[in-house]
N, C-alpha and C positions, 0 to 999 in steps of 0.2 A: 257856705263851706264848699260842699262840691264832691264829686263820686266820680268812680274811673270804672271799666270793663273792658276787657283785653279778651282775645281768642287766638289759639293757635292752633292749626288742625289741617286735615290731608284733604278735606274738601275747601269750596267755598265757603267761609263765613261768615261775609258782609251784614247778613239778615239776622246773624245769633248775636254779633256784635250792637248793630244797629237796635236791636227791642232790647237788649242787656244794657247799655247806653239808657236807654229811653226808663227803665226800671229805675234811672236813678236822679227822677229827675225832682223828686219833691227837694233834692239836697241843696239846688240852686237854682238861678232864677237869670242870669245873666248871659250868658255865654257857652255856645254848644260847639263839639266837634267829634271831628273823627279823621284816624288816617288807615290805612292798610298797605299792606304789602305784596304784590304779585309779580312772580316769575319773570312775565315778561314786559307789566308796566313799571316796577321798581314799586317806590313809596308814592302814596297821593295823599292829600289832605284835603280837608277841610271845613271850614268854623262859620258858626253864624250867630247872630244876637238871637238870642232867645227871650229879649225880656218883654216881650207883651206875646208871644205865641210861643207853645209848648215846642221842644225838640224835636218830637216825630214830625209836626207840620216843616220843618225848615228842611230839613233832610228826606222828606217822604219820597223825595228822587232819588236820594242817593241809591240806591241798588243798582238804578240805570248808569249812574256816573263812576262809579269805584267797586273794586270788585281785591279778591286778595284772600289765600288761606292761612292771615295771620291778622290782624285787624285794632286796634283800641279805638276806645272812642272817650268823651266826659263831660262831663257837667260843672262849670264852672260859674264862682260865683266872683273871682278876681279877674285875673287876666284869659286873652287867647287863647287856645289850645285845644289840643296838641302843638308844640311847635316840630318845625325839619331841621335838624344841626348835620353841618357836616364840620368834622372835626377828627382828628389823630385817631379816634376809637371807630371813625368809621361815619356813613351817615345815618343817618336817628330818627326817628318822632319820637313826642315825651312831653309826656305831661303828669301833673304831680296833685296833690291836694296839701293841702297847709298853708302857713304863713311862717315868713322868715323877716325876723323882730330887725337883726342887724343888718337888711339887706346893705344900706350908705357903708358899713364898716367893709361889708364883702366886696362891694363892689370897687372902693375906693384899693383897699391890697389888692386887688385883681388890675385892674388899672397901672398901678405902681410898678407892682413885679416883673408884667405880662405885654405892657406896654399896647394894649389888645384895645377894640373897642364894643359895645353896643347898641343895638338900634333901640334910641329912648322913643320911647312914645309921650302924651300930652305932657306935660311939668319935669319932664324929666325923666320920669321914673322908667324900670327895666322891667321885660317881664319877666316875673319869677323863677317860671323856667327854662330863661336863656341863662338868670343868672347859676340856677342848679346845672344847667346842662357845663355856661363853665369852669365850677371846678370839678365835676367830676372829669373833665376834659383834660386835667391837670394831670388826672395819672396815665398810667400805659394801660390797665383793664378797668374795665366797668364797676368791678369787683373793689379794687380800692381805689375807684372814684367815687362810686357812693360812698362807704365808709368813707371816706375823708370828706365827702360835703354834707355829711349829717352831723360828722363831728364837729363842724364846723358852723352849722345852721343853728340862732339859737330862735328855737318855735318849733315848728314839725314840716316832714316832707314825706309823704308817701309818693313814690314814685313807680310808674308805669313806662317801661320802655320799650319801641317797638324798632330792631335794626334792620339793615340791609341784606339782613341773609332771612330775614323772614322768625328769626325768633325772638321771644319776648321777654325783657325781664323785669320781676316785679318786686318791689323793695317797701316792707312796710318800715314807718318810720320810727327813731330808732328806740323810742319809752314806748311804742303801740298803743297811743294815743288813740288812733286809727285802725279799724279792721282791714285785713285783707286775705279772703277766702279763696282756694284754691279748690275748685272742678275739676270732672274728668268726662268726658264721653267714649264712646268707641273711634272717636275718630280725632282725640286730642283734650285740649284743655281750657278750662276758662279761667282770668282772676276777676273778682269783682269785689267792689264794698258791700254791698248786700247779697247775702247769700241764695235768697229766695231769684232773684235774677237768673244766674245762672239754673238752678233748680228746674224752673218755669221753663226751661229751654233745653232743656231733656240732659241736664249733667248731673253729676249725682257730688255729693260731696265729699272730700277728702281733707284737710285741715283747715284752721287759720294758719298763720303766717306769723310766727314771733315779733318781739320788739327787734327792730332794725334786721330783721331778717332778709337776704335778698336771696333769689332764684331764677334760675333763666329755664324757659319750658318751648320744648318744642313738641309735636306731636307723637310723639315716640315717647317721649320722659320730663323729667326734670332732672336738674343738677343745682344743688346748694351752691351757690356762690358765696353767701356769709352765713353763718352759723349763727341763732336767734342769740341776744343779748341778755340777762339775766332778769333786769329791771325792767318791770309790767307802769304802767298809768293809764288804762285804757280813760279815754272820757265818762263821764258819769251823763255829760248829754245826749248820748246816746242815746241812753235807757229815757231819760224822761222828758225829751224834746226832739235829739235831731232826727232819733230810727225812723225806720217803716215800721208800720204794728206789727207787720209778721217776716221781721228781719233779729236774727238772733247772733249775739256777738259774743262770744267767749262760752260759745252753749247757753246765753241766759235770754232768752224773748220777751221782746219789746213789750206786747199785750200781757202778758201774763206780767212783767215787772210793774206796767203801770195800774193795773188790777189789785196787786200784792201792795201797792204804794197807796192809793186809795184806802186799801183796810185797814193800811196801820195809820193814816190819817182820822179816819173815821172812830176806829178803838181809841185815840188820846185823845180826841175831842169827849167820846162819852165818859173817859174817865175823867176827865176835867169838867166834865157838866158846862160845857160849851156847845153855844148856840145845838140847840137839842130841840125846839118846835122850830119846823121845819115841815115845808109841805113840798117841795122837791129839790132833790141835787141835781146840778147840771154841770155840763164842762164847759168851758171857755174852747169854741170848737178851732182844730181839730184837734192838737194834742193832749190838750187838757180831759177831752170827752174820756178814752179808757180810765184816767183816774178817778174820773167822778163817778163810771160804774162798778170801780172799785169800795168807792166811799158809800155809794148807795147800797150796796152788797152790804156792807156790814155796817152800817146803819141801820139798813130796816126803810127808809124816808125812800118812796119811789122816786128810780130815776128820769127825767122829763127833758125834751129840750126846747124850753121858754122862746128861743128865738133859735131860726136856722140860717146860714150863712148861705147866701147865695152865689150857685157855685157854675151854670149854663153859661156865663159870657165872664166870668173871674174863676177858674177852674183850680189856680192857685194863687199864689199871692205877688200876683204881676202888679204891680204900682207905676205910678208916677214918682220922676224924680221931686217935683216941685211938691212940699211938703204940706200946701193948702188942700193940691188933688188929693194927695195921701189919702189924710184924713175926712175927704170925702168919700172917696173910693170907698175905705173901709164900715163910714157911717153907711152907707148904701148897700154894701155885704150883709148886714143886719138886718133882718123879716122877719117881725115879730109875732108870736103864737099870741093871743090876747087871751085868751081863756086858763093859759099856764101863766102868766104874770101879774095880769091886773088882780088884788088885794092876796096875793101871793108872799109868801117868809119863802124866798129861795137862796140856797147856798148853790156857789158856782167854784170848781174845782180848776186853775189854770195852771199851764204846765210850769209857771214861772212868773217871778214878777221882775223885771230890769227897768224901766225905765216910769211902767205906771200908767204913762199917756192914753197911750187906746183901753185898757182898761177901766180907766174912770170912764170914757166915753161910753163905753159898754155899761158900766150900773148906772150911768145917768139916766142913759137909752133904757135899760128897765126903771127908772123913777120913773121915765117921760110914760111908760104906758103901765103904772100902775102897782108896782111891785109894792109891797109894803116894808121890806128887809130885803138887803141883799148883803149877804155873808162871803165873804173870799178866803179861799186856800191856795195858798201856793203848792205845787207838788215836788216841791224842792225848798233848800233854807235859803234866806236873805244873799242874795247877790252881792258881796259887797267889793270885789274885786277885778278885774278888767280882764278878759280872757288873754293869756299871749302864747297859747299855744294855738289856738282857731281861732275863726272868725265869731265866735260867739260871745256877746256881752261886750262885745270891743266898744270904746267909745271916745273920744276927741279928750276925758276927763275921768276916770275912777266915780267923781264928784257927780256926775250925770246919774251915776244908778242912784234907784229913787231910798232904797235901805242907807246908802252910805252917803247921799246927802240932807237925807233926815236926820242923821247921828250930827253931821256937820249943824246940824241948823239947834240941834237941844245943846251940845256944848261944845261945840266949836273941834279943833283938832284934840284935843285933850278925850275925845271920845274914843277916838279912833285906837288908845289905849285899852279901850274896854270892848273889843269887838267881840271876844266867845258872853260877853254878859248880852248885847244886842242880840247877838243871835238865839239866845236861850229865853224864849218866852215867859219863863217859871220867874227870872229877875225882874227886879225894879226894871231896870234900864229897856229890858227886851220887851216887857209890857208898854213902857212907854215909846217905844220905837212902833210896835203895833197900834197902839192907839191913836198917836200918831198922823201914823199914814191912812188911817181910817179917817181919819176929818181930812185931811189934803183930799182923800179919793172917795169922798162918801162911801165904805164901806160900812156895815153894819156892824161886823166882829171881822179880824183878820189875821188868821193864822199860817205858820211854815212848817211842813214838814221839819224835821231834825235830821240834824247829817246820820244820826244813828238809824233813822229813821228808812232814809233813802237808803244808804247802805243794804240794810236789813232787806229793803225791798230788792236791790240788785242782786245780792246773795252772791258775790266775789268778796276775797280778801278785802279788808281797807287797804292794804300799804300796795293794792294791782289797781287801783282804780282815782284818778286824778279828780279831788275835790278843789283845787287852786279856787274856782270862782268862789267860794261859800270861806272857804277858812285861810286861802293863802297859801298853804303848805305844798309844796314843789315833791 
């Protein structure tokens, strides 16, 4: 996915930019950067791979090379960025999060109209935000540039923008999908995706940032540029996969959500008299791990962790592209406890099941040393859907996720008619979708949270919070 931190202020803020950057960086794995802005250097950039060494190692110069009391920086898991535009509004850096479904259709009327071109990179393709940079280039302000290229984007675009006069403006995108929290300090402002970021950096907090909301901030104030838009869908992955544990979005925290997820996993199991001997819960590490102290909480069944992921030379989840390393890489992340596994009944708690793969490989990994049961929960329902507002769940096929190609495989498309029965455990159909996937993945028993379930745990409205991946509903 990817995260953005911006700063505008009467001092230097290379350094608050730079570790506020760096705060975000569990979010992606590809692509780092940053630009700023100073008096008498103008704008500077710059981006580096990030995908086998963290951010702060790529940029740990930067303080020497770029300096500016106005700054963004981010974390990307698509394209470049920040990019520099110069254009009718002025010259720019900008970089965004999201993805944009129709980019061929935008780009092809941009083309036509505008007669204009792009720098493609490999296959062709544009980066996303030179394509955002232009149609908001289309209008005369900023103000209904954005508005006209959210209206126009169908996916999401949170957008961060740093101008030539040194201020900044920051546009959440336009369902708020996406967080984007607004700081203060005595000496100006910060935006960031995760709030603790800024916090840890002596700001104190003052709001989110409505659905398609934009704002320009300089260290003096702010001014609304767009007024927030009615209609809420914050992601639901937030709460049980993409946050930080102690990153809080719409006021509701990560840990505590995945805690409160866990309990009411662990209450429908005991009231169903499901898998109940049991000698420890564990999480599928790392975001599974708060669910399953959730689940062991109200359980009773100590929580243990059977294997630790090794994390001194794989800090996070840098991989190889070639898919044989992958899957070694990851066999080798796995250190197993032998006294917590071998003739062990463990239930393991993961934030999510998409695709299956590493997962099997993981309870096999506990057969191989010993387990005698291993039980799975997902901390969310059946995946049955393709993400297309984020990068999350995305796949080459709908068909790939491992829920909606088990349905495919018991009766063909004529399932895909009965998808609230798959998802609902209590049915024929959703029993045999679980059971199922338990002989594909040698699980022992294998249960999903309920959308009512996870909801409940979020504790926002349903109609503010985007379940598409589980049930479809826009």
């Amino acid at each position: 996915m990817g995260g953005f931190f911006g700063a505008v202020s009467k001092r230097d803020c290379i350094l608050d930019v730079f570790f506020g950057t760096d705060y975000h960086s569990h979010l992606g794995t590809r692509r780092g950067g940053m630009a700023a802005y100073d008096s008498q250097l103008g704008l500077q950039r710059e981006i580096h791979n990030i995908e086998n060494s963290p951010f702060r190692t790529k940029f740990d110069g930067i303080l020497n090379e770029m300096k500016g009391t106005s700054a963004i920086g981010c974390i990307s898991d698509t394209d470049p960025q920040p990019l520099l535009i110069r254009s009718n509004l002025g010259t720019y850096a900008i970089c965004t999060i999201g993805i944009i479904n129709n980019a061929e259709a935008l780009l092809s009327q941009y083309l036509s109209f505008s007669g204009g071109h792009f720098d493609a990179m490999s296959g062709g393709k544009v980066n996303s935000n030179e394509l955002i940079s232009a149609l908001i280039d289309q209008k005369s302000s900023f103000a209904e540039g954005i508005r006209f290229a959210q209206d126009l984007i169908e996916g999401t675009a949170s957008i961060l923008i740093l101008k030539d006069d040194g201020h900044l403006i920051a546009a959440r995108d336009k369902l708020g999908r996406l967080p984007i929290v607004l700081e203060k300090n005595e000496d100006g402002f910060c935006v960031t995706f995760e709030d603790y970021a800024g916090e840890k950096l002596g700001y104190t907090y003052c709001r989110e940032l409505g659905p398609g909301e934009a704002v320009e901030l300089t260290p003096e104030g702010e001014t609304v540029l767009l007024a927030p838009r009615k209609k809420k869908k914050i992601c639901a992955f937030l709460w049980s996969y993409y946050g930080y544990p102690t990153s809080c979005y719409e006021g509701k925290n990560v840990e505590v959500m995945r805690y409160r997820n866990g309990h009411i996993m662990a209450k429908a199991d005991r009231e169903n008299g499901i898998a109940q001997d049991i000698d420890y819960v564990g999480g599928v590490p790392d975001s599974g791990t708060p669910h399953a102290i959730g689940y062991a909480n109200e359980s009773g069944v100590p929580f243990a962790r059977p294997f630790i992921k090794y994390t001194p030379t794989w800090p996070r989840s840098f991989m190889p592209s070639n898919q044989s390393e992958r899957n070694m890489v990851a066999k080798m992340k796995q250190i197993p406890v032998d006294e917590l596994i071998r003739d062990k009944k463990l239930l393991f708690v993961d934030d999510s099941i998409v695709r299956g793969t590493q997962l099997r490989e993981t309870v096999d990994f506990l057969y191989e040393h010993g387990a005698k049961d291993v039980h799975i929960r997902s901390a969310c329902p059946p995946i049955l859907y393709a993400c297309k507002y984020l990068n999350f769940s995305r796949s080459n096929s709908e068909n790939e996720l491992i829920a909606r190609a088990t349905i495919l495989e018991l009766e063909g498309e004529e399932g895909f008619n009965h998808l609230d029965e798959y998802m609902d455990g209590t049915t024929e159909r959703g029993r045999k979708l679980r059971q199922t996937i338990c002989e594909k993945l040698h699980f022992s028993t294998l249960e999903y949270q309920t959308l009512d379930g996870i909801l409940e745990a979020i504790d926002l409205p349903a109609c503010d919070v985007c379940t598409y991946c589980w049930n479809g509903k826009e």
